[in-house]
N, CA, C and O atoms as a Tinker XYZ file with bonds, in Angstrom:
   304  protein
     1  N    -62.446000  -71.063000   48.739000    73     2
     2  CA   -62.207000  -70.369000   47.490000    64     1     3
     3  C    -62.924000  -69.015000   47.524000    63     2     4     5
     4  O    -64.114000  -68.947000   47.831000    81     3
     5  N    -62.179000  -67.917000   47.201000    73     3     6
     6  CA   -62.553000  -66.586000   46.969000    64     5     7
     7  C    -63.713000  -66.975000   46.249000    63     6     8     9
     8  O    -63.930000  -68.037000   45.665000    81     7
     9  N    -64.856000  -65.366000   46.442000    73     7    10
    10  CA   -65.774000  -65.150000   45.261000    64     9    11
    11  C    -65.111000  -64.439000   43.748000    63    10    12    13
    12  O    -64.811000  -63.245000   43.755000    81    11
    13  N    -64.962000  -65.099000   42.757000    73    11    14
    14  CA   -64.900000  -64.193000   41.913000    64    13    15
    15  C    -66.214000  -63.511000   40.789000    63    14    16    17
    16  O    -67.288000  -64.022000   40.470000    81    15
    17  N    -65.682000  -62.349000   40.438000    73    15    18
    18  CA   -66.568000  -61.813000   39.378000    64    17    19
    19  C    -66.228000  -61.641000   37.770000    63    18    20    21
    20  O    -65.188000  -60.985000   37.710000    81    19
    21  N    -66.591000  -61.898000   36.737000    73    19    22
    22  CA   -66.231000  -61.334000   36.004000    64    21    23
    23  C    -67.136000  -60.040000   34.999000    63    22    24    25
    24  O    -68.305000  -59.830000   34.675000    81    23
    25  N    -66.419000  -59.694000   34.881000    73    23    26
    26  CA   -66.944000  -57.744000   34.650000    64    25    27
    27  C    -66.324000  -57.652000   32.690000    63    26    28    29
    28  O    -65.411000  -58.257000   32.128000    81    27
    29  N    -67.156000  -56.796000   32.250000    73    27    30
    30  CA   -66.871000  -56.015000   30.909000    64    29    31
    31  C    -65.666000  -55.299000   31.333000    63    30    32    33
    32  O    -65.793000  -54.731000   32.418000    81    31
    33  N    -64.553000  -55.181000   30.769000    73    31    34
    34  CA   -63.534000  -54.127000   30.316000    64    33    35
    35  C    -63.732000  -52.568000   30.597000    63    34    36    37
    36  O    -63.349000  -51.667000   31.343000    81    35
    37  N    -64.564000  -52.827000   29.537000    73    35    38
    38  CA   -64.801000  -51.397000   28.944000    64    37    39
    39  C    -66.114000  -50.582000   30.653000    63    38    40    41
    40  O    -66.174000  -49.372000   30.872000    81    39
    41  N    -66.800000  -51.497000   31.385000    73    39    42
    42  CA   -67.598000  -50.827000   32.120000    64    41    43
    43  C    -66.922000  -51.022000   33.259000    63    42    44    45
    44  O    -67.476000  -50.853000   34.346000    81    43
    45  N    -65.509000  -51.441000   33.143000    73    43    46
    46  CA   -64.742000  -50.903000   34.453000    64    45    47
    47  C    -63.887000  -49.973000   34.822000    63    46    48    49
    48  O    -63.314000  -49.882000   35.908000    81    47
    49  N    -63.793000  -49.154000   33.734000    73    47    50
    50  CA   -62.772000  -48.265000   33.454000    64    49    51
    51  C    -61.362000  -48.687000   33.542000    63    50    52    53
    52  O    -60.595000  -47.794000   33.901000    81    51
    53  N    -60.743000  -50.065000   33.249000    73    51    54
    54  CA   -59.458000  -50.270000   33.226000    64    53    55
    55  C    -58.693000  -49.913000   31.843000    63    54    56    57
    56  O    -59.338000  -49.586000   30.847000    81    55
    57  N    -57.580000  -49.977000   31.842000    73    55    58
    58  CA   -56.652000  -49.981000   30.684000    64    57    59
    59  C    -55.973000  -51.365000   30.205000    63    58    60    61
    60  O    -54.771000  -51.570000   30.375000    81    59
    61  N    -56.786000  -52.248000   29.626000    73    59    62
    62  CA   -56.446000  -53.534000   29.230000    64    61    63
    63  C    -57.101000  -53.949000   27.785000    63    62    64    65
    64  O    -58.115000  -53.432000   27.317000    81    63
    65  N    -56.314000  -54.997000   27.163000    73    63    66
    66  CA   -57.127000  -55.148000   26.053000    64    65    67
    67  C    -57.806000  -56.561000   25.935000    63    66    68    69
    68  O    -58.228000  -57.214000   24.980000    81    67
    69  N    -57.767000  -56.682000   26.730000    73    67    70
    70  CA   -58.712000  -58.120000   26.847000    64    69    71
    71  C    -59.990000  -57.016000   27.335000    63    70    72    73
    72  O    -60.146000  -55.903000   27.837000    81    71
    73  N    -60.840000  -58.306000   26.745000    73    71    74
    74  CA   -62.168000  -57.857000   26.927000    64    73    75
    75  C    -63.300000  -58.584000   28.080000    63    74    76    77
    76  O    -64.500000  -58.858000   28.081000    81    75
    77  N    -62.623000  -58.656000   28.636000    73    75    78
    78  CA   -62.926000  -59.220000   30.280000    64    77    79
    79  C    -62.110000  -59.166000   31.199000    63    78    80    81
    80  O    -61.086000  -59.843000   31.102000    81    79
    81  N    -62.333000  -58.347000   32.352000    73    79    82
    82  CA   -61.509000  -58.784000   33.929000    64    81    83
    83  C    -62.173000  -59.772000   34.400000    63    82    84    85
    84  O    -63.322000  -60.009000   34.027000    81    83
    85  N    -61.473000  -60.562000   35.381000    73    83    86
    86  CA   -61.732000  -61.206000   36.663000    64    85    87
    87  C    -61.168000  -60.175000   37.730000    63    86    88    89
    88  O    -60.041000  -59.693000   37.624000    81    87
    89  N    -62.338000  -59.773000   39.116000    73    87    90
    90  CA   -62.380000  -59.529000   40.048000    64    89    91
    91  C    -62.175000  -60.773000   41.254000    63    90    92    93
    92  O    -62.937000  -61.737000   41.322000    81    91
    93  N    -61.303000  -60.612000   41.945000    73    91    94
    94  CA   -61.474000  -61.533000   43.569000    64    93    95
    95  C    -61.804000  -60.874000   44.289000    63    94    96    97
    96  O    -61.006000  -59.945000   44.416000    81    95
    97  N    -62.988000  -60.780000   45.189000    73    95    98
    98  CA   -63.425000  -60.149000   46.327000    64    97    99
    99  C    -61.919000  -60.628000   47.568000    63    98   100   101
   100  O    -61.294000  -61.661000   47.807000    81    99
   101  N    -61.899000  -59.702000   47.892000    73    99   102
   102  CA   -60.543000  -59.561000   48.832000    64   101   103
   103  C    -59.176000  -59.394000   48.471000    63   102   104   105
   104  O    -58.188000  -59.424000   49.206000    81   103
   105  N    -59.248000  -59.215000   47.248000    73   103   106
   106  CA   -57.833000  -59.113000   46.636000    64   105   107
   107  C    -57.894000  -57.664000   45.799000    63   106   108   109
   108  O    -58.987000  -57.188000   45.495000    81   107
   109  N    -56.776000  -57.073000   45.489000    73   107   110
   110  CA   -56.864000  -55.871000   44.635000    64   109   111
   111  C    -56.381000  -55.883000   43.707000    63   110   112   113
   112  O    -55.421000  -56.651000   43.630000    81   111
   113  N    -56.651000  -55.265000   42.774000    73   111   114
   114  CA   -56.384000  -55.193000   41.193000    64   113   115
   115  C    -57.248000  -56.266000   40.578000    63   114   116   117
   116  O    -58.222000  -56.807000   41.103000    81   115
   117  N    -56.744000  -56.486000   39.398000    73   115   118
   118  CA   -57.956000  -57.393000   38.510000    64   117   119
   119  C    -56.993000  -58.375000   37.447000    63   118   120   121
   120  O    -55.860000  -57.932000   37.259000    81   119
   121  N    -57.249000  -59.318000   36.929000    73   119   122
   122  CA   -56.593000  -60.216000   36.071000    64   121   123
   123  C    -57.157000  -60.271000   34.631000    63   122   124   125
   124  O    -57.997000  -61.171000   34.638000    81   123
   125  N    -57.079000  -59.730000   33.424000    73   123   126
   126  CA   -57.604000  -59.782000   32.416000    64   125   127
   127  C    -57.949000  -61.314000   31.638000    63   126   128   129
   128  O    -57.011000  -62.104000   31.533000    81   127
   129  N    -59.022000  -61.619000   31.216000    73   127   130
   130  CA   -59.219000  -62.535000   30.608000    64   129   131
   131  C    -59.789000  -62.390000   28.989000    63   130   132   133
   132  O    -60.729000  -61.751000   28.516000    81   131
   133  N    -58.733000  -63.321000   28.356000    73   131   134
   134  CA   -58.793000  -62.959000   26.665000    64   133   135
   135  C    -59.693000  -64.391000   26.525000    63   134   136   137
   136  O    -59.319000  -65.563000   26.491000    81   135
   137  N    -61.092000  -63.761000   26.458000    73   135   138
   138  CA   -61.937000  -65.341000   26.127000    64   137   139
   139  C    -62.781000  -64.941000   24.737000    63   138   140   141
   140  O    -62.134000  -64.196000   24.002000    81   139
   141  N    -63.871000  -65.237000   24.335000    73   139   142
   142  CA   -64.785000  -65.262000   23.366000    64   141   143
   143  C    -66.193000  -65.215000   24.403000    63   142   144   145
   144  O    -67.273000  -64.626000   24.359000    81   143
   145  N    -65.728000  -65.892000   25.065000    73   143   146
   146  CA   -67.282000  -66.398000   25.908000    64   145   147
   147  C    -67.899000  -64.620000   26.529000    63   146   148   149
   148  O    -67.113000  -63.685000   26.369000    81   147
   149  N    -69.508000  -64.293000   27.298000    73   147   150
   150  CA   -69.705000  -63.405000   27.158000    64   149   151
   151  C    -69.481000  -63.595000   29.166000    63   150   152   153
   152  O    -69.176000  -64.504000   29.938000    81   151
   153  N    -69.855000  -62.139000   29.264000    73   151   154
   154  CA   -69.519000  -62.131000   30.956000    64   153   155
   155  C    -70.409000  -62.771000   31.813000    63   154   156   157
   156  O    -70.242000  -63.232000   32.942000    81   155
   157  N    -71.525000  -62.716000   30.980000    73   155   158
   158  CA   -73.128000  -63.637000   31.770000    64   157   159
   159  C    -72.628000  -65.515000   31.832000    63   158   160   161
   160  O    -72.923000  -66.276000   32.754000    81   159
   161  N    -71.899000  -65.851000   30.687000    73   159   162
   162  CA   -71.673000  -67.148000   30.670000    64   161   163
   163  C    -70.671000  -67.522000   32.272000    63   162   164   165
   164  O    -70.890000  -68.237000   33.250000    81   163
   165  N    -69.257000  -66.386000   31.758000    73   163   166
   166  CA   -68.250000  -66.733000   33.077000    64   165   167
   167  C    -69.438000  -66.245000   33.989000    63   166   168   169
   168  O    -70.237000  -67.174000   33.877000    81   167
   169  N    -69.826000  -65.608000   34.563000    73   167   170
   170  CA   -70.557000  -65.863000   35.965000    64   169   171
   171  C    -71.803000  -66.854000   36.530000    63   170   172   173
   172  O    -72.340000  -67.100000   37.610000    81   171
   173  N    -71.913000  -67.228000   35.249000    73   171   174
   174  CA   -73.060000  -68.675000   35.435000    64   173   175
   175  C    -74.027000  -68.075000   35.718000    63   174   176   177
   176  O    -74.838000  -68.363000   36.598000    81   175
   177  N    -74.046000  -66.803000   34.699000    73   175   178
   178  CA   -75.782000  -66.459000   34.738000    64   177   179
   179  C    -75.849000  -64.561000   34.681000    63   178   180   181
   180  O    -74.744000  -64.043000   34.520000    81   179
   181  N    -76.565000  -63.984000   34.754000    73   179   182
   182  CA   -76.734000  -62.436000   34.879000    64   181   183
   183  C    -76.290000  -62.130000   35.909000    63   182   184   185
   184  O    -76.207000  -63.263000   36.381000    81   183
   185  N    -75.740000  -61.180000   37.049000    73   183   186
   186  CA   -75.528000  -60.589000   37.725000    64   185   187
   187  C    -76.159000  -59.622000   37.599000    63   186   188   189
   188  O    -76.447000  -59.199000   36.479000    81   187
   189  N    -76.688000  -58.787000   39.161000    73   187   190
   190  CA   -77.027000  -57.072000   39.021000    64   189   191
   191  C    -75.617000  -56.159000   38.682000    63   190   192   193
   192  O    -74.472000  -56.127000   39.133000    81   191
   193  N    -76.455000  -55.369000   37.520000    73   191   194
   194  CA   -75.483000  -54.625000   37.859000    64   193   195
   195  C    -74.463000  -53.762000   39.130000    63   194   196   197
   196  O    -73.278000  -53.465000   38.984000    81   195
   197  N    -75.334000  -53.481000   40.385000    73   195   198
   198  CA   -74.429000  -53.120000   41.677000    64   197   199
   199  C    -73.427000  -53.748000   42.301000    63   198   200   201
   200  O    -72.608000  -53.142000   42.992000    81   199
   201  N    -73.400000  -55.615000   42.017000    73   199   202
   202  CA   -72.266000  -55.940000   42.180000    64   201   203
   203  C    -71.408000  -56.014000   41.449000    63   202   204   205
   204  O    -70.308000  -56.322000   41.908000    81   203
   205  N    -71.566000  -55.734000   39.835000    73   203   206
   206  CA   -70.270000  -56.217000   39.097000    64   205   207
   207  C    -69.554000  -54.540000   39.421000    63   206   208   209
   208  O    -68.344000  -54.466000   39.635000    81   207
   209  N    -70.454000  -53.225000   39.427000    73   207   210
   210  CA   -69.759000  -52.470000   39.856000    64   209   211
   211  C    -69.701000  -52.137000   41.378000    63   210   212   213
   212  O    -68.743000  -51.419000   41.666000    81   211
   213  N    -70.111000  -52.319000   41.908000    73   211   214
   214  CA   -69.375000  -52.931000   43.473000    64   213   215
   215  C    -67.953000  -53.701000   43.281000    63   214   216   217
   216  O    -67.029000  -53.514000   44.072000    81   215
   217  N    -67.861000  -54.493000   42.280000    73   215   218
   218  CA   -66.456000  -55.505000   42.549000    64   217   219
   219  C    -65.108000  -54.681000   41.995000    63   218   220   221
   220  O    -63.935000  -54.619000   42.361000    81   219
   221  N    -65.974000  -54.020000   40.811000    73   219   222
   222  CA   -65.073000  -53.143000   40.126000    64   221   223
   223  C    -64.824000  -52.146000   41.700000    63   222   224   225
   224  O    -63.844000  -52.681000   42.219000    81   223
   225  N    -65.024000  -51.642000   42.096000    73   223   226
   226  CA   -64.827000  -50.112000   43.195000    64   225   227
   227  C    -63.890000  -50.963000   44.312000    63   226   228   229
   228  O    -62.819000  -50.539000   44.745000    81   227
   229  N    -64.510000  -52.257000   44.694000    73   227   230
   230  CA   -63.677000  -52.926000   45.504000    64   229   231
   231  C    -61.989000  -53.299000   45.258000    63   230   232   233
   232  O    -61.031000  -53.174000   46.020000    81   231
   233  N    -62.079000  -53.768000   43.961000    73   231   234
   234  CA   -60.636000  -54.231000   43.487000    64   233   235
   235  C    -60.007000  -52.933000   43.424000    63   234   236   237
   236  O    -58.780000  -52.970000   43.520000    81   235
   237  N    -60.497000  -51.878000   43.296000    73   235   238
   238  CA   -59.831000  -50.656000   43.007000    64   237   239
   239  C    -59.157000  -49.699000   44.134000    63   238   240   241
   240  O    -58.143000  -49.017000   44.280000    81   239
   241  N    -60.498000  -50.111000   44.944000    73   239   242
   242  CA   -60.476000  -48.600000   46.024000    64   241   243
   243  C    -60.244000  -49.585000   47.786000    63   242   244   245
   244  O    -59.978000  -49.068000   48.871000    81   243
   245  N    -60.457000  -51.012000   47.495000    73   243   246
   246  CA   -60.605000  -52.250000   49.183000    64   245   247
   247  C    -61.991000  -52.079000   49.102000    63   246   248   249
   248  O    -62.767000  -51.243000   48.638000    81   247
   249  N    -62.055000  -53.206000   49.739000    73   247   250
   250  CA   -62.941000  -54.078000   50.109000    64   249   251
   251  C    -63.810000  -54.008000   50.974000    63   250   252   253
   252  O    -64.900000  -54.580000   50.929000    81   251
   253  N    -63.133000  -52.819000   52.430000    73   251   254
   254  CA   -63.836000  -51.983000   53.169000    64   253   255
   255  C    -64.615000  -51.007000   53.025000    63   254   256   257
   256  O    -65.500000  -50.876000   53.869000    81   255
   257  N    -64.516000  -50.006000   51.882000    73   255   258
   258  CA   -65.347000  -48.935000   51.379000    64   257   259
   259  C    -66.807000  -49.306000   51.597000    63   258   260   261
   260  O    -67.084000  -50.500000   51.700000    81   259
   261  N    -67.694000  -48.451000   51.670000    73   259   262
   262  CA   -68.931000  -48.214000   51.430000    64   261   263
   263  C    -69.438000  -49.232000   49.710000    63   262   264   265
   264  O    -70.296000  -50.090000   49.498000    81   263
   265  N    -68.483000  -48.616000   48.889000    73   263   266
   266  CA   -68.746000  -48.718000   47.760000    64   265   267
   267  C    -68.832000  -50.369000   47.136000    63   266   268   269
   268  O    -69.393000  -50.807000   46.132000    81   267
   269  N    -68.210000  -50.886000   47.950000    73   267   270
   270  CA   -68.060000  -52.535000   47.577000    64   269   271
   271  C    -68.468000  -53.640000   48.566000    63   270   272   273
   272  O    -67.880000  -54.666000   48.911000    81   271
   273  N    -69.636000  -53.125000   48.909000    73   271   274
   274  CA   -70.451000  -53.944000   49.714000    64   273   275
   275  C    -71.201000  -54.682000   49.500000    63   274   276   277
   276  O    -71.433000  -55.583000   50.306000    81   275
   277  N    -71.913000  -54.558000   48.226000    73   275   278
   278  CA   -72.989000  -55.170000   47.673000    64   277   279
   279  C    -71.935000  -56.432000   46.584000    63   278   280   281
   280  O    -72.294000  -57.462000   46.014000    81   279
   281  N    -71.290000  -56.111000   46.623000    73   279   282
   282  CA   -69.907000  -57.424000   45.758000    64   281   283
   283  C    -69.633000  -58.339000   46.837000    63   282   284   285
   284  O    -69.589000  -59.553000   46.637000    81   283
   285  N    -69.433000  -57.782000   48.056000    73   283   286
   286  CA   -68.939000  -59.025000   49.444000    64   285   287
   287  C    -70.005000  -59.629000   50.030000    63   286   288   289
   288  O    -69.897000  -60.819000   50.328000    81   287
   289  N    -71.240000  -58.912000   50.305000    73   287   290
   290  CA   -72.297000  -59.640000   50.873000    64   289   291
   291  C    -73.640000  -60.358000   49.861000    63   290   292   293
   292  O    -74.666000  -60.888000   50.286000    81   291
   293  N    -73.193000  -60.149000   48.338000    73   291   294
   294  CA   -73.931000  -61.073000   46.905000    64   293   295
   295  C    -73.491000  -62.443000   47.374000    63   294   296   297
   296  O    -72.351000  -62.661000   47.785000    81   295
   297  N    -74.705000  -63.604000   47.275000    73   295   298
   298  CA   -74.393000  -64.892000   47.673000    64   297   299
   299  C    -75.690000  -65.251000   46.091000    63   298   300   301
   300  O    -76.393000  -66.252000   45.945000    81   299
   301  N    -75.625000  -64.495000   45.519000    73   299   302
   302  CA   -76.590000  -64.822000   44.495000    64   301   303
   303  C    -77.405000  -66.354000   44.392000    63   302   304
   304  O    -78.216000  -66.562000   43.490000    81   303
């Protein structure tokens, strides 16, 4: 099973109105999730911020970049 992330909306710069993405490390683009729950709950805990925006740059830009490294090699 992929790693996933889930990320704030609004601090990923997408155009969606749900107020949560899901990120898959290795996959591109993002899947919106319309929950209540907060983003610390879906990830089973705090995340640094460098990977949720690491995952964001990854889904956006691959997985290879510089920029989304710290999202593929997080084993938190």
């Amino acid at each position: 099973m992929r790693t996933r992330y889930f990320v704030a909306a609004e601090k990923a710069f997408v155009d969606t109105t749900a107020p949560v993405i899901c990120v898959v490390v290795g996959e591109s683009g993002y899947y919106p999730i319309f929950t209540a729950q907060t983003v610390d709950t879906l990830n089973g805990g705090s995340l640094p911020e460098s990977v949720l925006t690491a995952a964001g740059i990854g889904s956006m830009f691959g997985w290879n970049v510089p920029g989304a490294k710290d999202a593929v090699k997080y084993n938190g």
